[in-house]
MARVOBA-948795 format. One line per 5 residues: number of its first residue (from 1); their letters; for each residue x negated, y negated, z negated of N, C-alpha, C. Coordinates in steps of 0.2 Angstrom, whole numbers, plus 5000, padded with zeros to 4 digits. Example, Ala and Ser with C-alpha at 12.3 -4.5 7.8 and 13.67 -1.06 7.14 Angstrom:
1 = AS = 4934:5028:4961:4938:5022:4961:4934:5016:4961 ~ 4936:5011:4965:4932:5005:4964:4936:5000:4961
% end
This chain:
1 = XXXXX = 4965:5053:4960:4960:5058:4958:4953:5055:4958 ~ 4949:5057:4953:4944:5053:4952:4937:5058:4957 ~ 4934:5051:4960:4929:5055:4965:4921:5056:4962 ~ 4918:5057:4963:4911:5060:4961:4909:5048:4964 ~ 4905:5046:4960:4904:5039:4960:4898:5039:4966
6 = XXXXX = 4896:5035:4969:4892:5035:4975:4888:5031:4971 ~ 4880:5034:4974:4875:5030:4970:4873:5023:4972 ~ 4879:5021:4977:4877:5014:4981:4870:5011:4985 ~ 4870:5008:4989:4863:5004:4992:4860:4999:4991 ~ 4857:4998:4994:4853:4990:4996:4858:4988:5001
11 = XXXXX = 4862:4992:5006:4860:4990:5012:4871:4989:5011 ~ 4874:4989:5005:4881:4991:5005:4883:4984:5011 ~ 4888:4986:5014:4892:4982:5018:4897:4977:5016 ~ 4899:4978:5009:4904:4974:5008:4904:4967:5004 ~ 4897:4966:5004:4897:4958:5004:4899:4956:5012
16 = XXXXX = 4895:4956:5018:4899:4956:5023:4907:4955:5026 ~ 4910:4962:5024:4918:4963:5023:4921:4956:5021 ~ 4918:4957:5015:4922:4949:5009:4922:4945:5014 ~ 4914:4944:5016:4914:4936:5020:4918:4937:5026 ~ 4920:4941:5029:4923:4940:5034:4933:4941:5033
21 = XXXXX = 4935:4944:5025:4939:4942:5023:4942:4936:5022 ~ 4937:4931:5021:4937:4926:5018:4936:4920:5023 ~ 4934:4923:5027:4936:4918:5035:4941:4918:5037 ~ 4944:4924:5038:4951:4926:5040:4956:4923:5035 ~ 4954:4922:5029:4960:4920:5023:4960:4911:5025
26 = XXXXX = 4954:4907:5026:4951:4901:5028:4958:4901:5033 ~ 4957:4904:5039:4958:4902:5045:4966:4903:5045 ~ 4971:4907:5041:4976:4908:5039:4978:4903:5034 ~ 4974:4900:5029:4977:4894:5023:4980:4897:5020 ~ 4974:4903:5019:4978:4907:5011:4971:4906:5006
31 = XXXXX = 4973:4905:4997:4968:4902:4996:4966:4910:4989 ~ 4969:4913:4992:4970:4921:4988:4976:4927:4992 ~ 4972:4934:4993:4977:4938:4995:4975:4944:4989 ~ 4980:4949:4987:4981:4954:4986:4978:4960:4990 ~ 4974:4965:4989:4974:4970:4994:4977:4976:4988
36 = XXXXX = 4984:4981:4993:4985:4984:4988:4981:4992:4991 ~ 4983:4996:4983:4980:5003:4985:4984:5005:4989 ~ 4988:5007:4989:4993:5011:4994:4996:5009:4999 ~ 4997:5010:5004:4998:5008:5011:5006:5009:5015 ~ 5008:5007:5022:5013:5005:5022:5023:5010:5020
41 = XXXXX = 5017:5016:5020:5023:5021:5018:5021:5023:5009 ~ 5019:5019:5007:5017:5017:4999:5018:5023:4996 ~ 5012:5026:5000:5010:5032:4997:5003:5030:4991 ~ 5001:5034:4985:4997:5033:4982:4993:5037:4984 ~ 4992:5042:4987:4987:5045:4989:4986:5045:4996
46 = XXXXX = 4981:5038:4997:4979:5037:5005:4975:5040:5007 ~ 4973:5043:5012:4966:5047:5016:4961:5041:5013 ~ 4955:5042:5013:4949:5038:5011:4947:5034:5015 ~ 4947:5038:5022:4946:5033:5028:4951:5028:5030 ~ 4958:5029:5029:4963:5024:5030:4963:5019:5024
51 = XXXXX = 4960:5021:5018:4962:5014:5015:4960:5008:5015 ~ 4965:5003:5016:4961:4996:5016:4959:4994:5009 ~ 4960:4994:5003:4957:4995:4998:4951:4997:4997 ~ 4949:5004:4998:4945:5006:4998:4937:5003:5003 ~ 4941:5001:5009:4937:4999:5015:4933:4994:5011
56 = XXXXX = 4938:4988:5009:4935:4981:5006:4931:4981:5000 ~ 4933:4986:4995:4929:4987:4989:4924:4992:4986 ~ 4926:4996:4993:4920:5002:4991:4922:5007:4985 ~ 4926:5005:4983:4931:5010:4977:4935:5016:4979 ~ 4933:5021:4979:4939:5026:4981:4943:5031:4978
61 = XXXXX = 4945:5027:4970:4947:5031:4965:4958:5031:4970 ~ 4959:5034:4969:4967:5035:4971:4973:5029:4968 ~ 4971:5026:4962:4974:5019:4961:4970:5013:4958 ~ 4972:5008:4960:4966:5001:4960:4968:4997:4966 ~ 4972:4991:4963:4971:4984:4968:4967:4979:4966
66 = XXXXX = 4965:4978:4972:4962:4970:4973:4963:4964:4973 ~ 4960:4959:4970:4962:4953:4973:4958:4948:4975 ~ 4957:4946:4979:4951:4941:4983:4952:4933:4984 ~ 4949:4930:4981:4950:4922:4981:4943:4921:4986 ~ 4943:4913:4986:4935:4910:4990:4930:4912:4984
71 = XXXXX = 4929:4912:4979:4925:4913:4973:4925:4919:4970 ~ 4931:4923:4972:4932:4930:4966:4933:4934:4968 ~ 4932:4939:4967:4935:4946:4968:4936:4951:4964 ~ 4942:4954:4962:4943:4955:4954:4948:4962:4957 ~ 4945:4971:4956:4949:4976:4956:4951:4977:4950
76 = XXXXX = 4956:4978:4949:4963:4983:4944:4962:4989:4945 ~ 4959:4992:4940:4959:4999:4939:4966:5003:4931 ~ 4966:5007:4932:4967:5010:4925:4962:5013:4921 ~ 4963:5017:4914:4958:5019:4911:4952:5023:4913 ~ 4958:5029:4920:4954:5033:4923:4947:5032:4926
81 = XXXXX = 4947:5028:4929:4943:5024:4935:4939:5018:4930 ~ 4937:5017:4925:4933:5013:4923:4927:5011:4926 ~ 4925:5018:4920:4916:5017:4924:4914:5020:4934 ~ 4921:5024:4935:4920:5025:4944:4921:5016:4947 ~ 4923:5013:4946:4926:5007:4948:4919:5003:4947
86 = XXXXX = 4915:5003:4942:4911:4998:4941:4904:5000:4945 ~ 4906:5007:4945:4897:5011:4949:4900:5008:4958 ~ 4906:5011:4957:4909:5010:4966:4908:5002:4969 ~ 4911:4999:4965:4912:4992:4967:4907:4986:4965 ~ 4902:4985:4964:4898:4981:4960:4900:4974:4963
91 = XXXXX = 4902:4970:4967:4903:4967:4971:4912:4962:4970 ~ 4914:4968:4965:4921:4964:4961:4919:4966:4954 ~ 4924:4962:4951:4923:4960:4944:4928:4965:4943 ~ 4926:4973:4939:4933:4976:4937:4935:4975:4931 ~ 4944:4975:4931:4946:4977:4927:4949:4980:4924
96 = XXXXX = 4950:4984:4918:4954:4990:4917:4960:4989:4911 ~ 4965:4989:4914:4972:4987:4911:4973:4993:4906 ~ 4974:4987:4901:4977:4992:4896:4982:4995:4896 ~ 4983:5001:4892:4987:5006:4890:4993:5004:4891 ~ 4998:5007:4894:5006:5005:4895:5007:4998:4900
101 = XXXXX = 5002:4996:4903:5002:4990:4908:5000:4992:4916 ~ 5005:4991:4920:5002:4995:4927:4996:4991:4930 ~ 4997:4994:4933:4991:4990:4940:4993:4982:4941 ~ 4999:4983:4942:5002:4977:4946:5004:4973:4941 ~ 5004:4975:4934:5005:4970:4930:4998:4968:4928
106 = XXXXX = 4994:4971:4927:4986:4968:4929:4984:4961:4931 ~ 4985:4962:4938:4985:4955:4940:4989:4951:4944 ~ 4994:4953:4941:5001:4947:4940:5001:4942:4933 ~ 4998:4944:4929:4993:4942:4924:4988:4937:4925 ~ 4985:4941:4931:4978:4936:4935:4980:4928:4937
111 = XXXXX = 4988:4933:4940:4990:4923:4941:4990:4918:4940 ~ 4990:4920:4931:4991:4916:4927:4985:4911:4927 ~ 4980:4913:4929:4972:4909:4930:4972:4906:4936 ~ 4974:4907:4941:4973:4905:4948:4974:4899:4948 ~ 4981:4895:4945:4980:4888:4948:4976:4884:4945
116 = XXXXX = 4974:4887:4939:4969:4885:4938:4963:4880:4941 ~ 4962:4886:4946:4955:4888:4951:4957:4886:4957 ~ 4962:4881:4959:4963:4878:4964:4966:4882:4970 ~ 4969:4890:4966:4972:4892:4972:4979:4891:4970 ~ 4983:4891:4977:4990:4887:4976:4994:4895:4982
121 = XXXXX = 4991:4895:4988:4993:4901:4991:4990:4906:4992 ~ 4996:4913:4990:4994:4920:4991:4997:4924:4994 ~ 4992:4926:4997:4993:4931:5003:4997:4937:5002 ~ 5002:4941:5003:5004:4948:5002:5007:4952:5006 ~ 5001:4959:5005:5004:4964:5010:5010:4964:5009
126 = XXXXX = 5017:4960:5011:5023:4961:5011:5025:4970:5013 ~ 5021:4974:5017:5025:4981:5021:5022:4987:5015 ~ 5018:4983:5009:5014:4988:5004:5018:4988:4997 ~ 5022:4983:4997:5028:4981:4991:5033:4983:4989 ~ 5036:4989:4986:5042:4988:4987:5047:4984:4983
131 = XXXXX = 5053:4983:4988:5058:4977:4985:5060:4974:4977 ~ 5059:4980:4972:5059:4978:4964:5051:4974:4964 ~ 5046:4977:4969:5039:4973:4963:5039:4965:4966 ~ 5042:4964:4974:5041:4958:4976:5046:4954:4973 ~ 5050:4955:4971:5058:4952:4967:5051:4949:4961
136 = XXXXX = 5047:4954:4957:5045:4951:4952:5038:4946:4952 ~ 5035:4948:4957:5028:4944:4961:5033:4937:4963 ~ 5038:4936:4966:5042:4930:4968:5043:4926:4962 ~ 5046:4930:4956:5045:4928:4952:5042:4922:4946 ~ 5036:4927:4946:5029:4926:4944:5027:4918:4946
141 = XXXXX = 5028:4918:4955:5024:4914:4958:5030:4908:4957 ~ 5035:4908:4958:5040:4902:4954:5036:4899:4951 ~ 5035:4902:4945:5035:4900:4937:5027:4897:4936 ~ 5023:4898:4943:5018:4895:4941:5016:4890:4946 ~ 5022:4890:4953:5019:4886:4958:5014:4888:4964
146 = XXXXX = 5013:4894:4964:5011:4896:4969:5015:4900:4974 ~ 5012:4899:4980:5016:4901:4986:5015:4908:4989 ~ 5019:4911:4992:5019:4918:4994:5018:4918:5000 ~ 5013:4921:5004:5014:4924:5013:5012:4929:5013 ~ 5017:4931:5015:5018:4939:5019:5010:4941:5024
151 = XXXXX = 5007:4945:5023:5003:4946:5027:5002:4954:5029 ~ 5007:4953:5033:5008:4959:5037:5008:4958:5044 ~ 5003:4964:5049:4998:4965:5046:4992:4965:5042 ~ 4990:4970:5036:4986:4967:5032:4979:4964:5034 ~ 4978:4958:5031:4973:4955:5034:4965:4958:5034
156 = XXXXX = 4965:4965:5030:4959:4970:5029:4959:4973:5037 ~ 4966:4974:5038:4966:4979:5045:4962:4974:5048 ~ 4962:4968:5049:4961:4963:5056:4956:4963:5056 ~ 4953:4961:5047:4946:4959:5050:4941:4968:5052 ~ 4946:4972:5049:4942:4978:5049:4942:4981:5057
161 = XXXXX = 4947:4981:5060:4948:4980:5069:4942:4977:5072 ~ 4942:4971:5068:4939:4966:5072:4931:4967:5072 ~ 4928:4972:5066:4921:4973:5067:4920:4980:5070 ~ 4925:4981:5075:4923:4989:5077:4926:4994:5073 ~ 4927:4995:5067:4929:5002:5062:4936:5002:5065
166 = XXXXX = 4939:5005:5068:4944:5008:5070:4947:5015:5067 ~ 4952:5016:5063:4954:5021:5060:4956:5027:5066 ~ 4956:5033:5067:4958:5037:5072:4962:5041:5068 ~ 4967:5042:5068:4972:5047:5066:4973:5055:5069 ~ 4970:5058:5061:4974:5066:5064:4978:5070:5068
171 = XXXXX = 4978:5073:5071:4985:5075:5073:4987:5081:5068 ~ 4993:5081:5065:4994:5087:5061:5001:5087:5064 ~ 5004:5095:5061:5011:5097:5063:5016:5093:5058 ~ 5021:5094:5061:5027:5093:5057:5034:5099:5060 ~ 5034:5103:5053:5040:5109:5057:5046:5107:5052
176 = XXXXX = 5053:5109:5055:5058:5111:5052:5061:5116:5046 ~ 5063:5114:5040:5065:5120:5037:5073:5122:5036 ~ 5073:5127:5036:5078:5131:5036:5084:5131:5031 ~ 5089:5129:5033:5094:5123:5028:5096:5128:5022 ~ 5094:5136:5024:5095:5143:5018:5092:5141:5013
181 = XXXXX = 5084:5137:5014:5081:5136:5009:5079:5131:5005 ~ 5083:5126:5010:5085:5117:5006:5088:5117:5002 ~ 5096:5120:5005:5102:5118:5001:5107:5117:5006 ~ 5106:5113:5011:5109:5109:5015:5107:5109:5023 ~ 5111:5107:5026:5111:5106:5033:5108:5097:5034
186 = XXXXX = 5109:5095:5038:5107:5088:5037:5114:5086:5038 ~ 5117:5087:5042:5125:5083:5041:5127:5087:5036 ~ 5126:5091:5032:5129:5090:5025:5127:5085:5020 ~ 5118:5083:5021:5116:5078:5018:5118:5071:5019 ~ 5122:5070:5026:5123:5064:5028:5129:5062:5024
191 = XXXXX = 5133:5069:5026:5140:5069:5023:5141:5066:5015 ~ 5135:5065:5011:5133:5064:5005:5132:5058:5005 ~ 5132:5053:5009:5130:5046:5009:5137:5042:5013 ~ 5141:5047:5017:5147:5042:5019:5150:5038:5014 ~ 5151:5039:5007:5154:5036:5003:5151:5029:5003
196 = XXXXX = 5143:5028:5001:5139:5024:5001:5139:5019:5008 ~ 5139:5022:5014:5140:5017:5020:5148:5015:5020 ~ 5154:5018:5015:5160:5013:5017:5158:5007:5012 ~ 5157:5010:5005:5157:5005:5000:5152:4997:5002 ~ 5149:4999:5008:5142:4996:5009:5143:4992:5014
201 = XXXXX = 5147:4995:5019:5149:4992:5026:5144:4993:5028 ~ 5140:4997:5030:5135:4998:5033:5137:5004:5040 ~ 5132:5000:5044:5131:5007:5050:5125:5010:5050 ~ 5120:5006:5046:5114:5012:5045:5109:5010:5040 ~ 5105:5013:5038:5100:5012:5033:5092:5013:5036
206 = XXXXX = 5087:5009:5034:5081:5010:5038:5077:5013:5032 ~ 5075:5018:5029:5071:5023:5026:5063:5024:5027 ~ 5060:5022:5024:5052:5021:5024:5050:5027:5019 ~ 5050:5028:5015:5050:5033:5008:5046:5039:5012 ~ 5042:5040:5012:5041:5050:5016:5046:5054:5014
211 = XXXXX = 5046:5055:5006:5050:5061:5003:5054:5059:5003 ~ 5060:5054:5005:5065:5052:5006:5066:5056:5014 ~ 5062:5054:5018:5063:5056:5025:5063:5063:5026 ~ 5059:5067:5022:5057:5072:5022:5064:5075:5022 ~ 5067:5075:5013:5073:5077:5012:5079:5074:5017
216 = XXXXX = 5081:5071:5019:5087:5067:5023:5085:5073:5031 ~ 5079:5075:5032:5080:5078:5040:5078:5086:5040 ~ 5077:5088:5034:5074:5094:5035:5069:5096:5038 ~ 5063:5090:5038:5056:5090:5040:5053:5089:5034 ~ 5046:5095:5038:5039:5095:5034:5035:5093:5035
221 = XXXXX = 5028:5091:5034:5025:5089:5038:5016:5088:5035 ~ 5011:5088:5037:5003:5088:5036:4999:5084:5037 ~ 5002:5077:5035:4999:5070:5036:4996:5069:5032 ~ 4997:5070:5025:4994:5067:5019:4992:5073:5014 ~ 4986:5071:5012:4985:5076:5004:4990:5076:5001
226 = XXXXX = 4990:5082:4996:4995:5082:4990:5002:5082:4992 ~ 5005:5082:4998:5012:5081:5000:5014:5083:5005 ~ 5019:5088:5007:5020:5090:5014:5026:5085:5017 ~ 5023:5080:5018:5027:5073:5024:5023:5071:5028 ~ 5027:5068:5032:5023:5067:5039:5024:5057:5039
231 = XXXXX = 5021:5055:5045:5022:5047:5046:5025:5048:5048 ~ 5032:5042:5047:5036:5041:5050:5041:5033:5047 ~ 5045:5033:5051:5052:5030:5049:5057:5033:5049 ~ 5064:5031:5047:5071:5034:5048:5076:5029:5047 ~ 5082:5027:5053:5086:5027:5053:5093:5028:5052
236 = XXXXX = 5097:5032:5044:5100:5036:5045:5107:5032:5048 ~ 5112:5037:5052:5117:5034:5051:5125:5038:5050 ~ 5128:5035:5051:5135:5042:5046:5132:5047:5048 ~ 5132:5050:5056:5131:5057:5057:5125:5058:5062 ~ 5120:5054:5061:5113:5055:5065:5107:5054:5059
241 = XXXXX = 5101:5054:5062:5096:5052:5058:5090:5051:5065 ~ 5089:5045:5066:5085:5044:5070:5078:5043:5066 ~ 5072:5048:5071:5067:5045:5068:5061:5045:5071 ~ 5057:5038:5070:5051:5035:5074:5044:5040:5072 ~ 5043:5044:5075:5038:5048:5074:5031:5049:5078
246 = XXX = 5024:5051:5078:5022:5050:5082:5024:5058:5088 ~ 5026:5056:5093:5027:5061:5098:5021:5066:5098 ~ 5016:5066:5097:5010:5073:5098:5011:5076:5092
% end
């Protein structure tokens, strides 16, 4: 969703942020990392205060990744976020990816300049990825000699901890719904996966997805805009579903 654009200051904090991004990348021997938009339950619609994206670029359109070298800083927007992207962030070089090209083919793209510029490794929020885009980023980085590290935790968190902004979490509800108006029970929905844990030899499946989680337990929840799920993980297993939630 596109926000009303901030008229900006004098006084913006995020040349500071960078430079302290950029120590912390120094101090790790990364010579590039990725900040992406969406966060570890690779939700697109982050609360504004928890984005690390947003934190380091001052942009808080709902899609748009970053990417930060020692010299550059370059956000990925789409068409929507153009001109919000250029008023929000003056401090990266936007750009906006044309028509039928994601975000993340964007600057995957970008890579292709990097060794150029004497970056060899890059940093990726591995826990922000999921497994088809990092198959294609491993890829990418093959073919042109650059190296991948995981940086999880994301290296925004750290340095962003480390100057005091501590993110506080809401507390919202999370209720039960009624399997009359699902469809299903939850071991009926389990009983829909036994096929898949023989054929698979598994004893359980580790579930990140919200709306995955949501559907598999018959939980609602007020964590996020736009979506009734909650934080979490899930464990499924033939006939449980365990799940890491915050107890309040």
């Amino acid at each position: 969703m596109q926000s009303e654009p901030s008229t900006g200051t004098s006084q913006s904090p995020i040349p500071q942020r960078l430079a302290a991004l950029r120590a912390k990348m120094r101090e790790r021997g990364l010579d590039a990392v990725v900040v992406r938009s969406t966060d570890r339950y690779l939700n697109e619609y982050v609360p504004e205060d928890e984005s690390t994206r947003g934190w380091i670029t001052g942009f808080s359109g709902s899609m748009g990744d970053a990417v930060v070298t020692g010299d550059r800083a370059v956000l990925f927007v789409d068409g929507r976020y153009t001109l919000q992207a250029s008023q929000q962030a003056p401090d990266f070089e936007s750009r906006t990816v044309t028509l039928g090209t994601s975000i993340e083919g964007g600057w995957l793209k970008l890579f292709e300049e990097l060794p150029k510029q004497g970056v060899h490794t890059v940093g990726i929020e591995t826990d922000r990825v999921p497994s088809s885009l990092f198959e294609t980023i491993s890829a990418k980085a093959k073919e042109l000699g650059l190296q991948l590290v995981a940086t999880a935790p994301s290296l925004v968190e750290e340095v962003r901890r480390a100057a005091g902004d501590v993110v506080k979490l809401k507390p919202a509800p999370i209720w039960p719904i009624d399997a009359q108006l699902v469809g299903r029970t939850v071991k009926e929905r389990l009983a829909i996966a036994h096929p898949m844990f023989d054929q698979e030899k598994l004893d359980g499946l580790l579930v990140t997805a919200l709306d995955e989680i949501a559907w598999i337990t018959n939980l609602r929840g007020l964590h996020f805009d736009y979506q009734a799920t909650f934080r979490a993980q899930a464990l499924v297993r033939r006939d449980e579903v365990i799940v890491a939630a915050d107890p309040k």
